[in-house]
KENU-746899 format. One record per residue: residue in one letter; x, y, z of N, C-alpha, C in turn. Coordinates in steps of 0.05 Angstrom, whole numbers, plus 5000, padded with zeros to 4 digits. Example, Ala and Ser with C-alpha at 12.3 -4.5 7.8 and 13.67 -1.06 7.14 Angstrom:
// KENU-746899
A526448865156524649105156526449345156 S525749555142527349795143525850015157 
This chain:
// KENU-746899
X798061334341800561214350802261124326 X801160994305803060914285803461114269 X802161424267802961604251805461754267 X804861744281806361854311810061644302 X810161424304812761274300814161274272 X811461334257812161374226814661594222 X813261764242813362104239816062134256 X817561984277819361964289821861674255 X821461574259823061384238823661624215 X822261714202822561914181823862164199 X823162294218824662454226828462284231 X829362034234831661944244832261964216 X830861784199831361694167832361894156 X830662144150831662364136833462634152 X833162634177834762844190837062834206 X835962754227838462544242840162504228 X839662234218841962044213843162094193 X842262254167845262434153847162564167 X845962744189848662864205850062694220 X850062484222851062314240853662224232 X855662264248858862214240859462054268 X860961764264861861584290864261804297 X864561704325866961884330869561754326 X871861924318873661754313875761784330 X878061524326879861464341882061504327 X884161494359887761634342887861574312 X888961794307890261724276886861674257 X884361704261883061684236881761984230 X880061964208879762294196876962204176 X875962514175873162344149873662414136 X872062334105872862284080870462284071 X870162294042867262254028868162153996 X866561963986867761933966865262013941 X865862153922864262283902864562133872 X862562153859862062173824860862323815 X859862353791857962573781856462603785 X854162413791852062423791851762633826 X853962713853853362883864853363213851 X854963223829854063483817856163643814 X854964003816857864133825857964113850 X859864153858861264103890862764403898 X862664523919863764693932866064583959 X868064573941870164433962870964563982 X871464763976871264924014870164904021 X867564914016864764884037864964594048 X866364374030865264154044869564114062 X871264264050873764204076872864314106 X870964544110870564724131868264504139 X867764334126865164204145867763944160 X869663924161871663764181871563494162 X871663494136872363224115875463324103 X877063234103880563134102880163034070 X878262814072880162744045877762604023 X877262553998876262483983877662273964 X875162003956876161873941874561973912 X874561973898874062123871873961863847 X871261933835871761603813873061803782 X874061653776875161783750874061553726 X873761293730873361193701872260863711 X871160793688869260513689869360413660 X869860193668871159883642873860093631 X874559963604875460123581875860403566 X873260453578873260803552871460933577 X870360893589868361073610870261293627 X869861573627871961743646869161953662 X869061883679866862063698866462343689 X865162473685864162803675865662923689 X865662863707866463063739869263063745 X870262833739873462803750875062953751 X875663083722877363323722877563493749 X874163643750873663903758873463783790 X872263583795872463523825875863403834 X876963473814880263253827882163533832 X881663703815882563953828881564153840 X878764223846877664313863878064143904 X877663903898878963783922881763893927 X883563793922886463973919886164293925 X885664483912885464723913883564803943 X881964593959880964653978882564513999 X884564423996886764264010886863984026 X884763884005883963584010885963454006 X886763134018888663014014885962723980 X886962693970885562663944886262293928 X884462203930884861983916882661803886 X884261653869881961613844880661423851 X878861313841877861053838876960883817 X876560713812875260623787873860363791 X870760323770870160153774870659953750 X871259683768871959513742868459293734 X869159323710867559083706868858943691 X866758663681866658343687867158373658 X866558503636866658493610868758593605 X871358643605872958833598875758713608 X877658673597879558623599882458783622 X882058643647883458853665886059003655 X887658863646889859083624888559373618 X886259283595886159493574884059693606 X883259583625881859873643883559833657 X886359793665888759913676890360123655 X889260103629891060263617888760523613 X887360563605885260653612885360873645 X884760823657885160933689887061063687 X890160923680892260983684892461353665 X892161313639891261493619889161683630 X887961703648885661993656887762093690 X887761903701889262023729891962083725 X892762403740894362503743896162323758 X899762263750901262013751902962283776 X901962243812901962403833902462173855 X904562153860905261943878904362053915 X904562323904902862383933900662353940 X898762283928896762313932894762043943 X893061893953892461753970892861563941 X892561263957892561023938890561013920 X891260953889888460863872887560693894 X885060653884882560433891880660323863 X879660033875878959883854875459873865 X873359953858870759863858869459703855 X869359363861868859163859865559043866 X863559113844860759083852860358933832 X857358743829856158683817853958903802 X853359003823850259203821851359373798 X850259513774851659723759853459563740 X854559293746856659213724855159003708 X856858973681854758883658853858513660 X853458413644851858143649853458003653 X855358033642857657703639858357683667 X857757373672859457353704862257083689 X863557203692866457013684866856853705 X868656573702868956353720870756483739 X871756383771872956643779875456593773 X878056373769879556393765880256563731 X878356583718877856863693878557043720 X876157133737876357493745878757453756 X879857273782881657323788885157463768 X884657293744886557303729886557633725 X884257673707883358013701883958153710 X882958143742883958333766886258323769 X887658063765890758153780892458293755 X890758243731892358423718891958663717 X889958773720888159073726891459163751 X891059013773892959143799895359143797 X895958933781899759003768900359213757 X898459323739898859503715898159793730 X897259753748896960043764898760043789 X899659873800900959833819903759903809 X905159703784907659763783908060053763 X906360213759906060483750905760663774 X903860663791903960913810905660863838 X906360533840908460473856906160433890 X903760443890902460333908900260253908 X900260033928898859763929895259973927 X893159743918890659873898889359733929 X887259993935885559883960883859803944 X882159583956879659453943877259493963 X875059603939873259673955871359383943 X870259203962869358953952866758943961 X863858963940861059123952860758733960 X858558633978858158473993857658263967 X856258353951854358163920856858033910 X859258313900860758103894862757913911 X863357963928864657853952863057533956 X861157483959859657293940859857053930 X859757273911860357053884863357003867 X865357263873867057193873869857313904 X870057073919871857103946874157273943 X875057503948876657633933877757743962 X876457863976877758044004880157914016 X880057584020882257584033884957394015 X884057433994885257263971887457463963 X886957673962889057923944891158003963 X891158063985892358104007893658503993 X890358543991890658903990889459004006 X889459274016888159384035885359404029 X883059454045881559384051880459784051 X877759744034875560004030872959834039 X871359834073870359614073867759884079 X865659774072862359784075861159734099 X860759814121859959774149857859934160 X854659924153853460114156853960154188 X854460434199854460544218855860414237 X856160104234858359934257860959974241 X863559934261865859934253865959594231 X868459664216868559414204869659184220 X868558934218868758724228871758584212 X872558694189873958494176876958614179 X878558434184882258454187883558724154 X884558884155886159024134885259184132 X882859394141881059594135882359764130 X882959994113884660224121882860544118 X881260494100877960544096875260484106 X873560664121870560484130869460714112 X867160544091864560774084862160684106 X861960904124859860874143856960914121 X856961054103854260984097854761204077 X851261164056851061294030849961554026 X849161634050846561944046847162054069 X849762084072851262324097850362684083 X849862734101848963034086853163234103 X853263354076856663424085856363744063 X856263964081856864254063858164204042 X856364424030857864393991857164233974 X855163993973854163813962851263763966 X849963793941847363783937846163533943 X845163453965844663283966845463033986 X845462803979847062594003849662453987 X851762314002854162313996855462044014 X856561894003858261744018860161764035 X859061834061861461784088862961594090 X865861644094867961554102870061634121 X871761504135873261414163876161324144 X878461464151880161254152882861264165 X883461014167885761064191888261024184 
């Protein structure tokens, strides 16, 4: 019996529930958002699997520019993805100098979906600054990209830092919210990442699903 439930949980864990896409409502579409570490990517293979649009990381702190960015920012495009950057900020680094930074690797494309800001603890370096520090940082990080590409920076805000520093309903930006498999609970969403190991054609591997409306 318990090998038996094992053997069912691992069959949902690993098979199932990567294919699993919520269904969506007027006006939303899926999305997946990528870094290097998913690899090469076959972007037709993954537009013909019914994904619209990709968020794409291009760069982290100061000097960091993703391997992949280039080749996945026009490969998305050339498979007729609607295409957006991201970046992650951290706590050591002066938001200016990784707005200028970001600003300097992404193509300056007013069509193209809103930058986004990556706001985690997990992955970012030791220093935790007092928050009226991050706040300050950040809002200079979103000026400097904001009054350059001319639209407002969605924030993607992971739960750790949300936290420790209150930021979601403080900024009054749109909203990249984290909701495993339930819709998001929180006001501004314009983004849901339903989850981290969606299996989606053309990608080796598992991938972050996304919804947005």
């Amino acid at each position: 019996m318990v090998l038996a439930l094992a053997g069912l949980a691992a069959l949902v864990w690993f098979v199932l529930l990567p294919e699993y896409r919520p269904g969506l409502r007027e006006g939303e579409r899926y999305g997946i958002d990528v870094a290097s570490h998913q690899g090469e990517i076959d972007w037709q293979r993954v537009a013909e699997d019914d994904i619209e649009f990709a968020y794409i990381k291009a760069t982290e702190g100061g000097d960091f520019t993703d391997d992949h960015f280039a080749t996945n920012w026009e490969g998305a495009a050339a498979a007729g993805l609607d295409r957006g950057a991201y970046h992650f900020f951290t706590l050591c680094t002066p938001g200016e100098a990784q707005a200028e930074h970001f600003l300097s690797v992404v193509p300056d494309d007013r069509d193209e979906l809103p930058p986004a800001v990556d706001l985690e603890l997990a992955g970012n370096c030791s220093d935790r600054p007092s928050n009226d520090d991050l706040q300050r940082e950040l809002q200079a990080f979103l000026d400097a990209v904001e009054s350059t590409t001319g639209q407002q920076v969605l924030l993607y805000v992971g739960d750790d830092f949300e936290r420790r520093y209150p930021v979601r309903n403080e900024l009054g930006r749109p909203l990249w919210h984290l909701r495993f498999l339930s819709r998001p609970d929180v006001d501004g969403w314009v983004v849901w990442q339903v989850m981290g190991f969606a299996h989606v054609d053309g990608i080796e591997g598992r991938v972050d699903l996304d919804v947005m409306r």
